[in-house]
C-alpha angles and dihedrals in degrees: 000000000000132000125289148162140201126204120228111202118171131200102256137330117317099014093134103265097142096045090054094049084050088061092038100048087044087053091047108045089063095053106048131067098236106019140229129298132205132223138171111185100184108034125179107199131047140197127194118240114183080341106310130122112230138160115293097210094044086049085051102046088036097052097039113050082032098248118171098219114132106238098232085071087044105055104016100170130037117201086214124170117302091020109123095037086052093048085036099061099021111025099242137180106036143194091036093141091053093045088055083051104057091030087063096035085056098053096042091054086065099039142038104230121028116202111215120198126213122218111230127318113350092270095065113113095030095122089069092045087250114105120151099274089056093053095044079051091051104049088040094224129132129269124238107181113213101210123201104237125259125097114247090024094052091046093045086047091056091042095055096035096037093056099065090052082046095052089053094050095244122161114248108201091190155267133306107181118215142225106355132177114258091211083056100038097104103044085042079055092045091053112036102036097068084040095055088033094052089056100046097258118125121216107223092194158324113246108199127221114268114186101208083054085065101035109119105227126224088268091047087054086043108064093040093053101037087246125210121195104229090194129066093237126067119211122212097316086208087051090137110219129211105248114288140274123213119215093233095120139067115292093248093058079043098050076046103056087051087057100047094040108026093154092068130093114255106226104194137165128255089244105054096059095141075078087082097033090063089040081055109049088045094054093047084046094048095238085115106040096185133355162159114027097230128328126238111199097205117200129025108345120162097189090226086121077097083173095066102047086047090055089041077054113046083045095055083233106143112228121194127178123217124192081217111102112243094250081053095044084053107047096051091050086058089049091052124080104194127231136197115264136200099271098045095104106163086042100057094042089055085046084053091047094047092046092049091045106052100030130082091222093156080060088050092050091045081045094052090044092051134079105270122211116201103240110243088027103095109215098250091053089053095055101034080058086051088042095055088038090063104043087047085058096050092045091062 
């Protein structure tokens, strides 16, 4: 087979692109010979790894389905800090669009299918000339649009990202729609099949929602909160927690919100620390029979309430402390949609599993294989387009 690629766009941040590639690039690397490849050219976000700063989402897909790309091939090109007004008023850096180039020539020298990621909605990068359609272009490889789940939003979604990869001529394979409610699946069928269908593109598949997918785990928290472990011992650092609760309230809502949703995170104030005293003397009692999924104690705390960290203890309950106040704490956990990271192995297999499941990823791979026809474009204007290109060409 020879080497290939396929472009996932999605349309906006956060519409899943990356945990659909996870369960793509796992399908495909156990039906073809040499396997599949990943590669993000304009990534956003960046982690450092022996003190070097690499792509966050190529760290994430590498490490964790085990690929042996080097990640300067996988992610070629950061958008850091200062980038665009460097490249607006200087023109650097420069040679991006040849560094994409050789990033994905390399890895499809060593595997049969390369993944390539796209950053954002479909318009980001254009300030370097470079948006996802360009480099799609670029790389001459087909679309598939990941598209967040609803019914008029997802179509209106298509119709506006859609329309940059159209304009350039590029191939769409075709949809997979994500995270959708499962209480909503069939009437989201019913609608947007026959929509997709009327216009030639074909829907691969519907991914339902699935909430421990989205659950932030205690290093997640971590890392956004400063976190400080009160107690000696440190509990699975990937334990994945259902959402948060702040200690605004009475004891009593409080003592409610445990109960109803025993699984989150208590964020409470240093000096409302009766709050765990009452959490405590319910769960010894067997009132609370389980609850809460770990405590951060927010403001000055110095942990010399020894009482309390025994009981946390003896409970198996994780208790952290922040310097942040609780209204802080809370209002930067809103803010944060929580992504799956490295570590985070039984996440990112039940991503896999979800992915394989609900999307028609043979059909991807005959798709890939087949001549591919851009919708809207009929076949006669495509090639009467190829036909003056290339006169013009020969022409000089």
């Amino acid at each position: 087979m020879k080497r290939q690629g396929i472009y996932i766009a999605g349309s906006d941040m956060n519409a899943g692109k990356t945990t659909f590639s996870l369960g793509l690039i796992s399908w495909l690397c156990d039906h073809l010979d040499r396997g599949a490849s990943f590669m993000k050219p304009l990534g956003q976000k960046t982690t450092l790894l022996d003190g070097a700063s690499v792509g966050e989402d190529s760290f994430l897909v590498n490490t964790s389905l085990g690929l042996k790309s080097e990640l300067k091939y996988a992610a070629p090109f950061a958008m850091s800090a200062g980038a665009s007004e460097k490249y607006l008023a200087e023109g650097h850096p420069l040679h991006i669009s040849g560094k994409i180039q050789k990033a994905f020539r390399h890895l499809g020298a060593d595997t049969d299918m390369v993944v390539v990621e796209g950053t954002g909605h479909p318009g980001v990068g254009s300030v370097f000339g470079l948006c996802n359609a360009s480099v799609a272009s670029l790389l001459d490889i087909p679309v598939l649009l990941v598209l967040d789940a609803g019914i008029g939003k997802t179509i209106d979604r298509f119709a506006l990202c859609n329309s940059l990869f159209h304009d350039r001529d590029i191939p769409l394979l075709g949809v997979v729609i994500n995270r959708v409610r499962k209480s909503k699946m069939e009437k989201v069928k019913r609608f947007l099949d026959p929509w997709f269908s009327a216009r030639g593109i074909r829907v691969f598949g519907y991914i339902p929602f699935v909430s421990s997918i989205a659950r932030p785990s205690l290093s997640m928290l971590g890392k956004e909160l400063d976190l400080e472990a009160v107690i000696s011992w440190k509990p699975d650092p990937y334990m994945p927690v259902e959402g948060f609760i702040t200690a605004f309230g009475s004891i009593r809502e409080i003592l409610t919100d445990v109960i109803e949703n025993p699984d989150s995170v208590l964020l409470i104030s240093a000096t409302r620390l009766e709050v765990i005293d009452a959490l405590i003397t319910r769960r010894l009692s067997g009132v609370l029979e389980k609850g809460p999924g770990a405590i951060v104690i927010c403001g000055s705390f110095a942990g010399h309430d020894s009482y309390l960290v025994e009981a946390c203890r003896k409970l198996d309950i994780p208790l952290y402390r922040t310097i942040k106040s609780a209204g802080d704490s809370a209002s930067i956990l809103n803010r944060r949609v929580f992504k799956v990271e490295p570590g985070e192995s039984v996440k990112i297999s039940e991503i896999v599993e979800t992915v394989r499941e609900n999307v028609d990823l043979a059909g991807i791979l005959e798709a890939l294989r087949s001549p591919v026809v851009v919708p809207g474009i009929p076949k006669q204007t495509a090639l009467s387009r190829a036909r003056s290109w290339f006169s013009k060409l020969i022409r000089g």
